[in-house]
C-alpha positions, 0 to 999 in steps of 0.5 A: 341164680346167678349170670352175668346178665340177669340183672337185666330182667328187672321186671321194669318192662323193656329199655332200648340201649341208647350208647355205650361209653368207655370210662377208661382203666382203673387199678384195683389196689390190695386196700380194694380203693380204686384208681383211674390211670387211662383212658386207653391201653397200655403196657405201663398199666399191665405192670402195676401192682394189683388188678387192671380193670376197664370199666364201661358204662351202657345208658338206657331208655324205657321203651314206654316212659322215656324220662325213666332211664338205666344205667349200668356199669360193667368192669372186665380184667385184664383178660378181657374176662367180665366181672361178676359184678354190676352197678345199676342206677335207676333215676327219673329225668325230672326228679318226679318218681312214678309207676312204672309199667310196660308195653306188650312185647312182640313175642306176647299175644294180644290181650295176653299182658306184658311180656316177661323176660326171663333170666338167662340162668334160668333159661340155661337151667331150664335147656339142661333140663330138658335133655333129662328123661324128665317131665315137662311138667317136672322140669317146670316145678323143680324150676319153680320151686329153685328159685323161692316159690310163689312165696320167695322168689326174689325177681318175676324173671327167676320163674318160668313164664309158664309150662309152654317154655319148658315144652317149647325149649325141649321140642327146640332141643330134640328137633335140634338132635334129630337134625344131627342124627339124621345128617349122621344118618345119611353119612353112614348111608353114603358111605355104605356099599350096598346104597346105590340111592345116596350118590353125593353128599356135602356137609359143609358150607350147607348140607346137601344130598343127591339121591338117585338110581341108575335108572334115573340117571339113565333116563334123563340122558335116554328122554331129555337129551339129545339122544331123545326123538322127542326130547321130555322136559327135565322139570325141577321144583322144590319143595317145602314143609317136609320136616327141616330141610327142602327137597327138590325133585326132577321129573321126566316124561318116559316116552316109550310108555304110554298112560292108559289110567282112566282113559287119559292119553299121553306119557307118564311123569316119573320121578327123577333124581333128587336133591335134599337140602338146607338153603335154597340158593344158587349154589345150591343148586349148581352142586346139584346140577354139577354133581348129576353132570359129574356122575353122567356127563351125558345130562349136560346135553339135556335140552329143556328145564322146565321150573316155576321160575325160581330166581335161584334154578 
């Protein structure tokens, strides 16, 4: 399969990139012989006949035997576009060759062997696929068997690690999906006539929505404001672990009622008006405010927030 960066999952285990170097423009004759001309740019080197080439060389360290060493050279036209080839040098400090073998990668569970990195083909292949109505276990075997078998297969990084990448890449794929769709959702909602709940709604920079009723909004200025005898707390707390986004509630005592549920005195705690969102910052959290002050002017006047001191509220 090719990429124009699979050669560096050459089943050497990890190297660290230790600097780059411009070697400079070269001229590609119609013979295929090439020519150095600069090291920089110029205009004088666009207009020579055949093919402008500026080549780079990246050096390599092996991250467990330091004295084994890469290095690659890389070659881009004169549109800035790479070339769909590379030279790879693989050479020992001292001359004296030895095994070559790899630490556990992060991403590898311990006592679970080296961490094999797989090609960015395959992976590209492998995201293409799960988009199909197709089997995880399908889509896994078809990659296999793309790329030789157990049998013929050329390089470790042209299989798939195992079932789980796949299963892993299609759970990616659909909570990415399910993300937009439910964003196209609540657009249409917002947008309806009939909705009275979704009251603002911003996509860009992050997506945010505030929900609330007219009840709500009333509410807050009738218990919190200065309107109140006995003004309730306006509390406000987000939070987390509810699918992609936070959602962050306010909440009020209705002090006209009283709680008489197992004997237990005192006003009830009633849901507010609502905020889901993406981030949870200070920007954030003034479009809520700001948009709820927007909707009623009179909640500017409410007299206590209460919070788990979150920097950002």
């Amino acid at each position: 399969m090719a990429g124009p960066s699979n050669w560096k999952a050459d089943d050497l285990g990890v190297f660290d990139n230790v600097g780059k170097v411009n070697m400079g423009y070269f001229l590609i004759s119609n013979d295929r012989t090439a020519t150095f001309l600069s090291k920089k740019k110029t205009e004088f080197l666009l207009a020579l006949p055949g093919q402008t080439i500026k080549a780079t060389k990246t050096y390599w360290v092996h991250r467990k035997h330091k004295d084994f060493k890469r290095r690659a050279v890389e070659m881009v036209n004169e549109r800035n576009r790479r070339l769909p080839f590379v030279l790879v040098q693989y050479v020992f400090e001292d001359g004296r060759e030895h095994a070559i073998s790899s630490e556990p990668h992060k991403n590898t569970k311990k006592g679970k062997g080296e961490f094999l990195r797989s090609k960015p083909s395959l992976l590209q292949k492998l995201k293409t696929e799960v988009k199909s109505r197709k089997s995880v276990a399908e889509i896994y075997d078809n990659a296999f068997e793309d790329a030789g078998g157990i049998l013929n297969f050329q390089a470790r990084g042209d299989l798939p690690r195992n079932i789980k990448q796949a299963s892993n890449l299609k759970y990616e794929t659909s909570a990415s999906k399910k993300e937009k769709d439910e964003l196209y959702a609540v657009l249409e909602k917002s947008q309806s006539d009939n909705i009275q709940f979704v009251r603002k709604l911003q996509l860009a920079p992050d997506p945010a929505c505030l929900l609330a009723t007219d009840r709500q909004l009333n509410d807050v200025i009738r218990f919190c404001s200065t309107e109140s005898m006995s003004p309730s707390v306006l509390g406000i707390d987000t939070t987390f672990n509810i699918g992609v986004y936070y959602v962050t509630p306010t909440t009020y005592r209705h002090t006209m009622l009283k709680n008489r549920d197992r004997g237990r005195g005192g006003h009830p705690t009633l849901l507010g008006p609502t905020m889901f969102h993406s981030r949870r910052n200070e920007t954030l959290f003034l479009y809520f405010a700001s948009s709820l002050v927007s909707l009623k002017p009179d909640i500017a006047n409410t007299l206590f927030i209460g919070s788990d001191r979150e920097v950002a509220v």
